[in-house]
C-alpha positions as CSV (number, residue, x, y, z in Angstrom):
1,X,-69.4,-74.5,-4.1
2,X,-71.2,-75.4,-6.9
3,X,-72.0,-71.7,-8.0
4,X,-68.2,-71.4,-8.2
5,X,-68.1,-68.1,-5.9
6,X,-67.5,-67.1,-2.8
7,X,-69.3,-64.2,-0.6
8,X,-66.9,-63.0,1.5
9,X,-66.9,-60.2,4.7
10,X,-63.5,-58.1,4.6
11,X,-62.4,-56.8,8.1
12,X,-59.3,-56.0,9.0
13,X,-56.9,-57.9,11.5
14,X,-53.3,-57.2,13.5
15,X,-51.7,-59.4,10.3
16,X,-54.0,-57.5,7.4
17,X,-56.8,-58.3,5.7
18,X,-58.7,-60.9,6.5
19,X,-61.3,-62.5,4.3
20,X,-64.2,-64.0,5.9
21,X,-66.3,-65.6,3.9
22,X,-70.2,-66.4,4.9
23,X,-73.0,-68.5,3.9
24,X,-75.5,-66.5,2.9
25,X,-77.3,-69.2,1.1
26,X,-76.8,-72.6,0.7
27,X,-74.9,-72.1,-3.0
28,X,-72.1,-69.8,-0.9
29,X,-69.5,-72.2,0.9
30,X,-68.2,-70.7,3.9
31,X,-64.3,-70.6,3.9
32,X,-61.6,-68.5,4.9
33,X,-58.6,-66.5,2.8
34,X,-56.4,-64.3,3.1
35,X,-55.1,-61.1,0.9
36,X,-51.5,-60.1,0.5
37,X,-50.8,-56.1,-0.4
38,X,-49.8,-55.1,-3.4
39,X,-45.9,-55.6,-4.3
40,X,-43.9,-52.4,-4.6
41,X,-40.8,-51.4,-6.2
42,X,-37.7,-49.4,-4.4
43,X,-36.4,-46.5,-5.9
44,X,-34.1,-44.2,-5.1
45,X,-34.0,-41.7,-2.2
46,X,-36.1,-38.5,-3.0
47,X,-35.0,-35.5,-3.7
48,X,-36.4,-32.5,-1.8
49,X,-36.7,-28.8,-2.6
50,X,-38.3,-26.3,-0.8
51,X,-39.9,-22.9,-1.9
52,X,-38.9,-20.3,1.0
53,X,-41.8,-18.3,0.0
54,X,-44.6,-20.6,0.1
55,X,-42.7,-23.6,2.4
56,X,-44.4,-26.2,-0.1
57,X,-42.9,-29.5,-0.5
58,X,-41.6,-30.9,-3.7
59,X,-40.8,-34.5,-3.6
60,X,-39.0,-36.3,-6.7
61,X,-38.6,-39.8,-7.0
62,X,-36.4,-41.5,-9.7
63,X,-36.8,-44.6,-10.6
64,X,-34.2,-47.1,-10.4
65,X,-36.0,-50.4,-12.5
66,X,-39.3,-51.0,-14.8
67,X,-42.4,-50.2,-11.9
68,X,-43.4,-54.1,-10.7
69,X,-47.1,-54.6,-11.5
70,X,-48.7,-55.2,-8.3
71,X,-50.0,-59.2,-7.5
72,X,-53.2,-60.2,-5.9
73,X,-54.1,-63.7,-4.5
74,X,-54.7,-65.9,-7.1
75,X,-57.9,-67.8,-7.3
76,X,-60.3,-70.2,-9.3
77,X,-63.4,-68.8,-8.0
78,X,-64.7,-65.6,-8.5
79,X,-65.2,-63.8,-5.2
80,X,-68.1,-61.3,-4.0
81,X,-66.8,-59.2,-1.4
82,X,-69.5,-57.5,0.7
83,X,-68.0,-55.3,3.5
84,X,-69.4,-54.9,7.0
85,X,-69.0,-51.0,7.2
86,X,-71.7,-49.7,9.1
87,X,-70.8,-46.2,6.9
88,X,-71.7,-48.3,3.7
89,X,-75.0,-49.7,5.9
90,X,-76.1,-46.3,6.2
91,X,-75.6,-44.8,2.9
92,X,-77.5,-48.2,1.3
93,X,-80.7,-47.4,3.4
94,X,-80.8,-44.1,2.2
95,X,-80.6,-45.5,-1.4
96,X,-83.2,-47.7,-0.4
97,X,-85.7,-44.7,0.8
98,X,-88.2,-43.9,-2.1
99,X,-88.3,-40.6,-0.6
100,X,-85.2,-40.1,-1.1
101,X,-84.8,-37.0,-3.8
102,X,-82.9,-36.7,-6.7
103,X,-80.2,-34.6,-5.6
104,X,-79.7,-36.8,-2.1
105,X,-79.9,-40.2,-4.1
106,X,-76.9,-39.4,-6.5
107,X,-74.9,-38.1,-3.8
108,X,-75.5,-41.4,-2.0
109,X,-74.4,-43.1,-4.6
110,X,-70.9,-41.1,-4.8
111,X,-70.6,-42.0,-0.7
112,X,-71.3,-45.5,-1.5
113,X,-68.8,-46.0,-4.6
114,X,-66.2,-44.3,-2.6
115,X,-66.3,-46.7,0.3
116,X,-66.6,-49.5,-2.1
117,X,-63.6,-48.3,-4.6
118,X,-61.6,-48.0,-1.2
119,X,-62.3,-51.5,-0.4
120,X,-61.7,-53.0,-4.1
121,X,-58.0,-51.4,-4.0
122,X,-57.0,-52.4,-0.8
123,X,-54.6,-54.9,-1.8
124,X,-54.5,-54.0,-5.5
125,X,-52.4,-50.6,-6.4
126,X,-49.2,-50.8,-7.6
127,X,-46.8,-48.7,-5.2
128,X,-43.4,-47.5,-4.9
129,X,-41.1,-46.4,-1.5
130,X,-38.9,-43.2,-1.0
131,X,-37.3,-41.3,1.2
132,X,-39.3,-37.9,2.3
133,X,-37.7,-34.8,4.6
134,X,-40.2,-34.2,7.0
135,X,-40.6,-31.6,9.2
136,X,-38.0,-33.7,12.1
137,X,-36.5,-36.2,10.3
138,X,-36.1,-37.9,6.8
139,X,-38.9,-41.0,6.6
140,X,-39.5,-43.8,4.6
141,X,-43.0,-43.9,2.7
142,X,-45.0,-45.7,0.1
143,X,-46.7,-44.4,-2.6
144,X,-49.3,-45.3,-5.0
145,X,-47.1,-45.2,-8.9
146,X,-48.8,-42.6,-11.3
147,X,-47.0,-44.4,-13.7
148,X,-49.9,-47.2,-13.7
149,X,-53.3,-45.5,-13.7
150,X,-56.6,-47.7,-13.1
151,X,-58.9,-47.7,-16.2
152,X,-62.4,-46.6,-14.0
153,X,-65.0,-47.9,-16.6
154,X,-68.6,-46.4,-15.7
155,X,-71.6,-48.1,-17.2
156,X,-73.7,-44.9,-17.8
157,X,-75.8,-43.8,-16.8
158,X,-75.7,-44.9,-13.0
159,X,-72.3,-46.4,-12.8
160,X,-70.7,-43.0,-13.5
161,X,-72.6,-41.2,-10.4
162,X,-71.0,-44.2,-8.5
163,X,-67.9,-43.2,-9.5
164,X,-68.1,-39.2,-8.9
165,X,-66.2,-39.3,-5.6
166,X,-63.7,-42.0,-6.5
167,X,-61.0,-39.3,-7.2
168,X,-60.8,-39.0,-3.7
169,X,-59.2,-42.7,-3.2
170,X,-57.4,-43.2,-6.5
171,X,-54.4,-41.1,-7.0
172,X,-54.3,-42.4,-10.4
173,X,-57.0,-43.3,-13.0
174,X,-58.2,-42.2,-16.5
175,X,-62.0,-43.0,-17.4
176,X,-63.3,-44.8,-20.1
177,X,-67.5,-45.0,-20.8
178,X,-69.8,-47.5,-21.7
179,X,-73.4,-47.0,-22.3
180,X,-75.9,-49.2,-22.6
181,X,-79.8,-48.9,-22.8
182,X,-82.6,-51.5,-21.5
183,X,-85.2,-53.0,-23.7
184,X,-87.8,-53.0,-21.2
185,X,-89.2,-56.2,-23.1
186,X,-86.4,-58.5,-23.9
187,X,-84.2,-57.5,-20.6
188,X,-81.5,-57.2,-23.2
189,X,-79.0,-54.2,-23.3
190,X,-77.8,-52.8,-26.1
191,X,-74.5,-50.7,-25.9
192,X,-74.9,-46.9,-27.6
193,X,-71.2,-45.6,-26.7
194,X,-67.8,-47.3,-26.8
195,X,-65.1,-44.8,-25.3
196,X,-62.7,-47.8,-24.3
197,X,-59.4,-47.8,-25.5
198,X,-58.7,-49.5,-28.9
199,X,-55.9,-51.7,-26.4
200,X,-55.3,-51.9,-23.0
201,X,-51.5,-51.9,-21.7
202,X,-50.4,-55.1,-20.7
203,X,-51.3,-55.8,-17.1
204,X,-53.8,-53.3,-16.9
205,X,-56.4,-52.8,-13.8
206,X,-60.0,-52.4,-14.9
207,X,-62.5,-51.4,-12.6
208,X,-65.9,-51.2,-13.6
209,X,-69.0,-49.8,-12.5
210,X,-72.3,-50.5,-12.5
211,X,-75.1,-50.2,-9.6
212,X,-77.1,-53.0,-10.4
213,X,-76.3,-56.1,-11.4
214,X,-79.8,-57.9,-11.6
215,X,-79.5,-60.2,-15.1
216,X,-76.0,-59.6,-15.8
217,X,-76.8,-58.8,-19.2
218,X,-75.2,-55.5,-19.1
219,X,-72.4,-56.5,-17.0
220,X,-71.0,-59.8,-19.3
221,X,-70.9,-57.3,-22.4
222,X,-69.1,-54.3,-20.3
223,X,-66.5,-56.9,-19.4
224,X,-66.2,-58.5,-22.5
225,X,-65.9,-55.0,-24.6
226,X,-62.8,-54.8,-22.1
227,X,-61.5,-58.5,-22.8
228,X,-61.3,-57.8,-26.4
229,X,-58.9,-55.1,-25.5
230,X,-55.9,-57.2,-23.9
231,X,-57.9,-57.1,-20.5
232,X,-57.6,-60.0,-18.5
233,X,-60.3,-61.2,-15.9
234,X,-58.3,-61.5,-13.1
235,X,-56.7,-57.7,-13.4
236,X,-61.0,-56.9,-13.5
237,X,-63.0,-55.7,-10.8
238,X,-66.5,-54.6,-10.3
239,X,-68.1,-52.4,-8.2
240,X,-71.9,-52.0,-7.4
241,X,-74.5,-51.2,-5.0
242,X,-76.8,-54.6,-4.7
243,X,-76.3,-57.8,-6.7
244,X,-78.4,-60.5,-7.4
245,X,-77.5,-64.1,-7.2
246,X,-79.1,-64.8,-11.0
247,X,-76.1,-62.4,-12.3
248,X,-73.3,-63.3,-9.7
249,X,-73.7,-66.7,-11.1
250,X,-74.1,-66.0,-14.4
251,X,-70.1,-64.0,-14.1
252,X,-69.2,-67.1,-12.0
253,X,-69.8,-69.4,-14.4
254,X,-68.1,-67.1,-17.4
255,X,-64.9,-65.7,-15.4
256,X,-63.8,-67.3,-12.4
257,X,-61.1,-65.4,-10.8
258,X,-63.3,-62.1,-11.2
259,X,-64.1,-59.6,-8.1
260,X,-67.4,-58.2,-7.5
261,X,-67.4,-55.2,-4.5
262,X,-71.2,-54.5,-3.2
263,X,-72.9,-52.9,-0.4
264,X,-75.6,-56.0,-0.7
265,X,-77.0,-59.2,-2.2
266,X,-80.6,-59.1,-2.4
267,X,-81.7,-62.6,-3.9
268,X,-84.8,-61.8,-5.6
269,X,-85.6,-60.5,-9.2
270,X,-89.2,-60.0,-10.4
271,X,-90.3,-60.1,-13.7
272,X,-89.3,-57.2,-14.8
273,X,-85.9,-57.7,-14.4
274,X,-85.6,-55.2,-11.3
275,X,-84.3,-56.3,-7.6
276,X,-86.3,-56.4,-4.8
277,X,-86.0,-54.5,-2.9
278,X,-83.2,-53.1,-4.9
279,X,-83.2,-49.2,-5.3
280,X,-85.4,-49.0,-8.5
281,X,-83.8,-47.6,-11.7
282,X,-80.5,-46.1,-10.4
283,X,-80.7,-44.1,-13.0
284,X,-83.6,-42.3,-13.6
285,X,-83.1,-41.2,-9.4
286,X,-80.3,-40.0,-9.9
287,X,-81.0,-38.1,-13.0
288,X,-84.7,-37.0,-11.4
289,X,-86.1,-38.9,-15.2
290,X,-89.0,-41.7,-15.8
């Protein structure tokens, strides 16, 4: 398409994953892809011990080889991935409510990042197989490597509430913040903390957060903050809540091959910068602040 991206459905199939994308309007072009899983690495068989008192299971894996960096599809576009979970329906119109307290609204959030990090990793951890003695029979599993954490990067305020629950899906992560702050008259954002990494290992997931993207001001200076580090855009992902077209374009045109994960695309922006209908400022409902 002329945009350069791609909104696509994700639902799952007998083969895997299945990309579906739709035309939402006329600058999406309808196509279809597919994703591969994540590569693994073999290792050798575990060793088990067992404590007679407490009957927990140890499992120890030892590495035969270097872990193998797990390999998504490659692509030229960047692609918006909208998922048709009726779970992640359901949490986005209680965002939506205005009556929707403080308290309720951040824990909404933290439902709605946790079903959109689950989708954004599908096909993206890096894992490993062993052997496991289970309660009948000795079984072959894959695991996610601890040896290769995701770098989470919250944009705070609001992108770290998305992220509260995402402990619950990522075995392995360590969190790095950005902040940023609005100049209600330029649109601009201006960053006020740096806690990223001076380098990011080579190969190195990114995933960042952010609940809005509505300019993509704030956005284009998270990810570049993490491109001067050694990050490359096609081992960067973003999650959020609703998108606009102004800033999916805007990322299209400066990193094709990136991912964006959200609940929605609403197409308009006012001119204040805010989405409608959007959610407001994330922020300040999450925080209970004006």
């Amino acid at each position: 398409s002329a945009s350069g991206f791609k909104v696509c459905n994700t639902t799952m199939t007998a083969s895997g994953v299945a990309m579906r994308c739709i035309s939402a309007t006329t600058m999406f072009a309808p196509t279809i892809s597919r994703t591969n899983a994540g590569s693994s690495r073999k290792v050798s068989p575990a060793k088990i011990s067992r404590r007679s008192a407490s009957r927990a299971t140890r499992v120890i894996v030892r590495a035969e080889e270097e872990p193998a960096r797990a390999k998504g599809p490659s692509t030229n576009q960047m692609l918006v991935f909208v998922p048709p979970h009726p779970l992640i329906n359901h949490w986005l119109g209680i965002a939506r409510n205005a009556m929707t307290p403080p308290a309720i609204f951040r824990s909404t959030l933290g439902e709605l990042g946790r079903l959109l990090v689950y989708e954004c990793v599908r096909d993206w951890l890096p894992t490993f197989t062993a052997e496991v003695e289970g309660p009948m029979a000795t079984a072959q599993v894959e695991m996610v490597d601890p040896g290769q954490p995701v770098a989470v990067v919250p944009v705070l305020r609001a992108g770290l509430v998305l992220l509260e629950e995402c402990k619950t899906v990522l075995p392995a992560s360590v969190t790095y913040h950005l902040g940023f702050v609005r100049d209600e008259e330029t649109l601009e954002a201006k960053m006020y903390l740096n806690k990223l990494p001076k380098q990011f290992a080579e190969g190195q997931r990114v995933l960042i957060s952010d609940p809005m993207l509505a300019t993509g001001g704030t956005i284009v200076q998270a990810i570049e903050e993490c491109l001067r580090r050694g990050a490359l855009v096609k081992n960067i992902r973003i999650v959020c809540v609703v998108a606009c077209p102004t800033a999916l374009s805007v990322l299209s045109d400066k990193y094709p091959g990136l991912r964006v994960y959200a609940a929605m695309i609403d197409e308009e922006l006012n001119d204040q910068g805010y989405i409608i209908p959007g959610l407001g400022d994330a922020g300040d409902r999450a925080f209970g602040t004006e």
